[in-house]
C-alpha positions as CSV (number, residue, x, y, z in Angstrom):
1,X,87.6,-8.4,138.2
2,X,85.0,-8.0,140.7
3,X,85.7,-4.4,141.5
4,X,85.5,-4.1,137.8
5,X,81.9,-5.5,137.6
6,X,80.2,-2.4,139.4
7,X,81.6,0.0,136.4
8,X,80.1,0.6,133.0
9,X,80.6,1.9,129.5
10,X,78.7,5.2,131.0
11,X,81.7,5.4,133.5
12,X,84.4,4.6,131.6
13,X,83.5,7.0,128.9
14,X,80.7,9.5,130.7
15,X,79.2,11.6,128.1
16,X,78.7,15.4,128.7
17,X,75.1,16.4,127.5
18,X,73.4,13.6,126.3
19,X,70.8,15.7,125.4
20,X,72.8,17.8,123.2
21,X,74.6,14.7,121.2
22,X,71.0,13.0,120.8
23,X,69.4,15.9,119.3
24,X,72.7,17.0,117.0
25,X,72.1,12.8,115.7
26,X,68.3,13.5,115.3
27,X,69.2,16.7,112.7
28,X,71.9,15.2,111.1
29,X,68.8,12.0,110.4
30,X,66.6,14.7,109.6
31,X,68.6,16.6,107.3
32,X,69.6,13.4,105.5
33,X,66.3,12.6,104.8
34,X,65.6,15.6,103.1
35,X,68.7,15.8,101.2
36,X,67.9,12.2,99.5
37,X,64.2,13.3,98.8
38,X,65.0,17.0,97.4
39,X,68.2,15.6,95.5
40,X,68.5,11.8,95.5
41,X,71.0,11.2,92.4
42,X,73.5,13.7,94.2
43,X,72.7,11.5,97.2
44,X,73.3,8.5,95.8
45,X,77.0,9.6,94.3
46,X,77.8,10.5,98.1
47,X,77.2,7.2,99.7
48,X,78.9,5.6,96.8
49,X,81.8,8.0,97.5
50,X,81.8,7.0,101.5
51,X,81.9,3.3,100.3
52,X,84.6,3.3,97.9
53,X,86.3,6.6,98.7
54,X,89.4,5.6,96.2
55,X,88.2,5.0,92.9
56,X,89.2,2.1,90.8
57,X,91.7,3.1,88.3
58,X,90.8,2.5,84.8
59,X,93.0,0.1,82.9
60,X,93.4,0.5,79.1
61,X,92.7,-3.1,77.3
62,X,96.1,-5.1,77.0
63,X,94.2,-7.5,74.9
64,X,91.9,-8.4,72.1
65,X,91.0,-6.3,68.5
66,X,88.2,-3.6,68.6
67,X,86.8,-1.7,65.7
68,X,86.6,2.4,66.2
69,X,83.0,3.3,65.2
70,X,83.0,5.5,63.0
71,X,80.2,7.5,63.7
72,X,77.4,9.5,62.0
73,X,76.1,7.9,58.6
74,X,77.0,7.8,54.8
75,X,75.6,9.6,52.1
76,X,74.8,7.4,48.8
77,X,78.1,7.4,46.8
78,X,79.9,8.3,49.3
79,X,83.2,6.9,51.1
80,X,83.8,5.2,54.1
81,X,86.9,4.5,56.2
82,X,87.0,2.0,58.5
83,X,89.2,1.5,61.6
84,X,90.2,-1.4,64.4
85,X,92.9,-1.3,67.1
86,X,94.5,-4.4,67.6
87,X,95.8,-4.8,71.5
88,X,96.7,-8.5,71.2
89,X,99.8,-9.6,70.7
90,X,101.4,-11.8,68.4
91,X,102.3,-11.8,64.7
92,X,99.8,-12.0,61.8
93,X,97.8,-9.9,59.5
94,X,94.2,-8.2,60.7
95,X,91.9,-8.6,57.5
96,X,88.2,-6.3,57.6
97,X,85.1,-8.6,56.4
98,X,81.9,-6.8,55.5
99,X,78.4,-8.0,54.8
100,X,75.3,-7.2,53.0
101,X,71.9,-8.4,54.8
102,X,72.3,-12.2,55.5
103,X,75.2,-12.5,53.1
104,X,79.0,-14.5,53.7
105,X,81.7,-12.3,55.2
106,X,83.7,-10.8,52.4
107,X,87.6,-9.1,52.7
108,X,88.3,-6.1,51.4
109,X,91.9,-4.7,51.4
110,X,93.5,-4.2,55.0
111,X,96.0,-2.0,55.7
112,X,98.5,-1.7,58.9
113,X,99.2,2.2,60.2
114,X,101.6,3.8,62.1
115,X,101.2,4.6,65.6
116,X,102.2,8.1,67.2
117,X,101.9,9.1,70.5
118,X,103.3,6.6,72.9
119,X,106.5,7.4,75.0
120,X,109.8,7.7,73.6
121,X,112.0,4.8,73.5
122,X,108.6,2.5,74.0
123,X,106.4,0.5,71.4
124,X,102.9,1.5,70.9
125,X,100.3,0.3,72.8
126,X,98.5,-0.9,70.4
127,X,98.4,-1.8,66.3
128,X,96.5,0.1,64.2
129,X,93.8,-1.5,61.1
130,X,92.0,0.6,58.2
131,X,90.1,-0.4,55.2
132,X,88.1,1.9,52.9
133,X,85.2,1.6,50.3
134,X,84.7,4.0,47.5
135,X,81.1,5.2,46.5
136,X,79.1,2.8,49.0
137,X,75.3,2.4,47.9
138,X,73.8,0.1,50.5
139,X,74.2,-0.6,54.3
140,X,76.4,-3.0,55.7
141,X,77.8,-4.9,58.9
142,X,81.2,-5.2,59.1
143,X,84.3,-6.4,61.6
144,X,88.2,-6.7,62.1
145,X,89.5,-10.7,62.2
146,X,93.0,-11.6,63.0
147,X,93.5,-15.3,64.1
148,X,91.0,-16.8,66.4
149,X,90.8,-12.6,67.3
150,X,87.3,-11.1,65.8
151,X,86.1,-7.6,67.2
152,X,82.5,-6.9,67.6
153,X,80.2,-6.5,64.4
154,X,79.1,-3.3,63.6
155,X,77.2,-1.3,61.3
156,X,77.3,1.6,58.5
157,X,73.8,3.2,57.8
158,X,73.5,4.9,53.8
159,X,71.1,7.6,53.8
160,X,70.2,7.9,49.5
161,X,69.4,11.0,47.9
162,X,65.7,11.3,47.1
163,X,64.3,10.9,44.2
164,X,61.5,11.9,42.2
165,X,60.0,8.7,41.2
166,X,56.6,9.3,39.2
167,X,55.4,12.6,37.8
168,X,52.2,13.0,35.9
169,X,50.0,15.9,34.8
170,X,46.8,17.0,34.0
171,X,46.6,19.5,30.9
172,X,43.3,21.7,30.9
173,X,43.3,24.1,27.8
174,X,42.0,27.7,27.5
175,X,38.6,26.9,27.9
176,X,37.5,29.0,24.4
177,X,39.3,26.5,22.5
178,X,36.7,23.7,23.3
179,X,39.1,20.9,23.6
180,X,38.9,18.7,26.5
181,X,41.4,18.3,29.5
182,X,43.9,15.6,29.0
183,X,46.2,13.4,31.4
184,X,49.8,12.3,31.0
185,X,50.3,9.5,33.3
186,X,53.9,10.0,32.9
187,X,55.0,13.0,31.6
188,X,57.4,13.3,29.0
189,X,60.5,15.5,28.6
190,X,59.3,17.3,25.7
191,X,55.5,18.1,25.5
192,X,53.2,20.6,24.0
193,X,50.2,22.2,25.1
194,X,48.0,25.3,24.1
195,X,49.0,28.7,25.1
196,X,47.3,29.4,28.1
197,X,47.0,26.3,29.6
198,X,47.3,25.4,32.9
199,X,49.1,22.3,34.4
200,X,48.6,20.4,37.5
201,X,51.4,18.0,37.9
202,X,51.3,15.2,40.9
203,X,54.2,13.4,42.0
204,X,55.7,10.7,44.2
205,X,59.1,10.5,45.7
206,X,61.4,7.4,46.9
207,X,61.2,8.7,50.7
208,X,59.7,11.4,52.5
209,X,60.9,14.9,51.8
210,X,60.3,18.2,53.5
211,X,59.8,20.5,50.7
212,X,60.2,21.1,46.8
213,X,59.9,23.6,44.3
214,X,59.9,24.0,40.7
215,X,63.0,26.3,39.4
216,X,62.6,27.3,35.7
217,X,65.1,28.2,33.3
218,X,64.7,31.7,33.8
219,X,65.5,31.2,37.4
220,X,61.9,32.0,39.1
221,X,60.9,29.3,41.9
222,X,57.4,27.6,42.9
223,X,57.1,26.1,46.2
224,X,55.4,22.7,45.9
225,X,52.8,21.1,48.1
226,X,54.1,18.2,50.3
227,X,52.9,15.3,52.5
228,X,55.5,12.6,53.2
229,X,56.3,11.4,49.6
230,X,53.0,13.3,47.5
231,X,53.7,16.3,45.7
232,X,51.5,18.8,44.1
233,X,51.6,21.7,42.2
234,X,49.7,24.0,39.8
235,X,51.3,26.2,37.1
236,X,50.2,28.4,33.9
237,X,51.9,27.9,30.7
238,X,51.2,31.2,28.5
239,X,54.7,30.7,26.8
240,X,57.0,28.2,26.2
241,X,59.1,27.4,29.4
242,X,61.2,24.5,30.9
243,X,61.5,23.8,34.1
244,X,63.2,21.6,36.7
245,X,61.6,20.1,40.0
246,X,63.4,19.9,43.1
247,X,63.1,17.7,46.5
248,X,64.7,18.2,49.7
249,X,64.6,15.5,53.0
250,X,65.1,16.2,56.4
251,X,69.0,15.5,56.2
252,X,69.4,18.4,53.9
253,X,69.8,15.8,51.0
254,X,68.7,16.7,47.4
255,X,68.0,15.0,44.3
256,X,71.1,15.0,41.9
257,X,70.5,16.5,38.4
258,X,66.9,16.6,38.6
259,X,65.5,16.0,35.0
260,X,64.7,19.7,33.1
261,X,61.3,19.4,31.1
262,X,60.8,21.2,28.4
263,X,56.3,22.1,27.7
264,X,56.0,24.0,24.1
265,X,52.9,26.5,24.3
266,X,51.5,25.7,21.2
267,X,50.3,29.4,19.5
268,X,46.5,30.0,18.6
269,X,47.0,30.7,14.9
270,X,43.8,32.0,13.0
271,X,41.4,30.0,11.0
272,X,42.6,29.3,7.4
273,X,39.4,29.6,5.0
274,X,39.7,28.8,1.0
275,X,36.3,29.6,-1.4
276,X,36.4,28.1,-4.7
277,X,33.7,27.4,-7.3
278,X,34.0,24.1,-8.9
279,X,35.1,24.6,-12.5
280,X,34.6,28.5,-12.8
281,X,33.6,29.3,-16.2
282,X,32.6,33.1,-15.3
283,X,29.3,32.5,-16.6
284,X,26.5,32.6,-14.3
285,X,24.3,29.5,-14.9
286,X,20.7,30.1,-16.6
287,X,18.7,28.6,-13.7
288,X,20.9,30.6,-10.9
289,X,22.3,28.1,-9.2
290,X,25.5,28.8,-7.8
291,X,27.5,25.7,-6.4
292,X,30.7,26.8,-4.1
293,X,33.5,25.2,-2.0
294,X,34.1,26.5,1.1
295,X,37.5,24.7,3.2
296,X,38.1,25.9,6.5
297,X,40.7,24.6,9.0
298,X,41.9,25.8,12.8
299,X,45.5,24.5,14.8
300,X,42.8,24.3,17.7
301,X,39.4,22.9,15.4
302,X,36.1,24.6,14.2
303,X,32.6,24.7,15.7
304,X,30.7,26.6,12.7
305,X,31.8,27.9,9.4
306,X,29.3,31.1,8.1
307,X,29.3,32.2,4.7
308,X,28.2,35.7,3.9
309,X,27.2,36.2,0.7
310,X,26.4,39.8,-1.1
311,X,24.7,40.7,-3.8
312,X,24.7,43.3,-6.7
313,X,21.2,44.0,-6.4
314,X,21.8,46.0,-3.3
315,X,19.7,44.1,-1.0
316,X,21.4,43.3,2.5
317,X,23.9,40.8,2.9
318,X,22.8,37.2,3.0
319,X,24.7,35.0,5.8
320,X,24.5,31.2,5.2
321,X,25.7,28.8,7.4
322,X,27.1,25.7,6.4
């Protein structure tokens, strides 16, 4: 032991350029430095790698009853098929429960389905659940159940159509009829106005849509104003016309059978005028007093009524206004 004492790790093991093997350590340092600063995520995986250079091997559940997410979303009337894979064993029937806001768990009708897939000559991994709902109008949670088994609650979002919700219109006539602008708070399916007026119709949807337009019968389109759920929209009416307005949301969703109105441009007939004399003798009366009836009447209403009277005398024509 004692002749042993004198020697050290340095002699056991000399090391040839020490120089060299310090400075090859100090780049490796260095260049590990700047690999985690330039690229730290890659770095990351690395050292995880050197830590746990054999990877745990993923083991498919042997146990319990999980619902397959369907995925995506719903549309309004729509169906919906739901699924659960049952890895428990035992014997028993899986029933699917849904429920609206804070509502009780209802059943709907469960069914069991084949499994293909698994080796030849072995059972299926697994059991396989479905239930369906027809035309769906409103969200809902829902989860599998078999036993004391219950897979994790989970959702189904309905997106709705939209849906034109209001619709008024301001009416403002030819402005040689006179007759004063008029508002329809809600406007009707049938309506008439005078030929040549124009329409400015407002509306309000039930969400926010994207765009609209107004399609007539004849086929010609109108784009609408938009902002969120406010419409606008100005139109001339010099002829009867119907016409149909249509919404569009940012899921490519439109309104169903959007309601066709039909607006009557109401014709501005000539005035009707009628002269009578009150019990017409065909005498003229001895102090020349003439008395005569005059009845006048317009689709659109009168502002003055002249009467031009001539003589045989053959002095000018004589207007009187009445």
């Amino acid at each position: 032991n004692r002749m042993l004492d004198p020697v050290g790790p340095a002699d056991a093991y000399p090391v040839r350029r020490p120089r060299s093997w310090l400075a090859a350590a100090a780049a490796v340092v260095l260049l590990a430095v700047a690999y985690a600063v330039e690229a730290p995520g890659e770095f990351g995986t690395g050292l995880n790698r050197l830590a746990t250079p054999w990877p745990t091997k993923t083991v498919t559940p042997t146990g319990g009853i999980y619902g397959i997410d369907p995925g995506g979303h719903v549309v309004a009337g729509g169906p919906v098929a739901l699924e659960a894979w049952d890895f428990a064993g035992g014997v028993g029937k899986a029933v699917c429960e849904i429920r609206t806001g804070r509502g009780v768990w209802q059943p709907i009708p469960t069914r069991l389905e084949p499994v293909y897939g698994g080796p030849a000559g072995h059972p299926a991994s697994h059991r396989r659940w479905t239930a369906g709902m027809n035309e769906v109008r409103e969200g809902f949670a829902w989860r599998f159940r078999r036993g004391d088994l219950v897979s994790d609650i989970k959702h189904v979002d309905v997106r709705h159509h939209p849906l034109v919700t209001a619709l008024a219109a301001r009416v403002e006539p030819p402005s040689y009829t006179g007759l004063p602008a008029r508002t329809l708070e809600r406007l009707p399916v049938r309506f008439e106005v005078p030929a040549g007026s124009s329409l400015v119709l407002s509306g309000r949807t039930n969400h926010p849509v994207t765009q609209a337009r107004i399609v007539t019968g004849a086929g010609d389109t109108l784009a609408v104003a938009v902002d969120a759920t406010a419409l606008a929209v100005g139109l001339e009416v010099p002829t009867s016309l119907t016409f149909a307005l249509e919404v569009e949301d940012s899921w490519g969703l439109r309104n169903h059978a959007p309601l066709r109105y039909e607006v009557t441009a109401a014709a501005d007939e000539p005035p009707l005028v009628e002269l009578s004399r009150p019990a017409d003798d065909g005498v003229l009366p001895l102090n020349g007093e003439l008395v005569l009836e005059v009845g006048a009447a317009d689709d659109f209403g009168l502002a003055e009524v002249s009467l031009l009277v001539r003589t045989l005398s053959g002095r000018e024509d004589e207007e009187l206004v009445a």
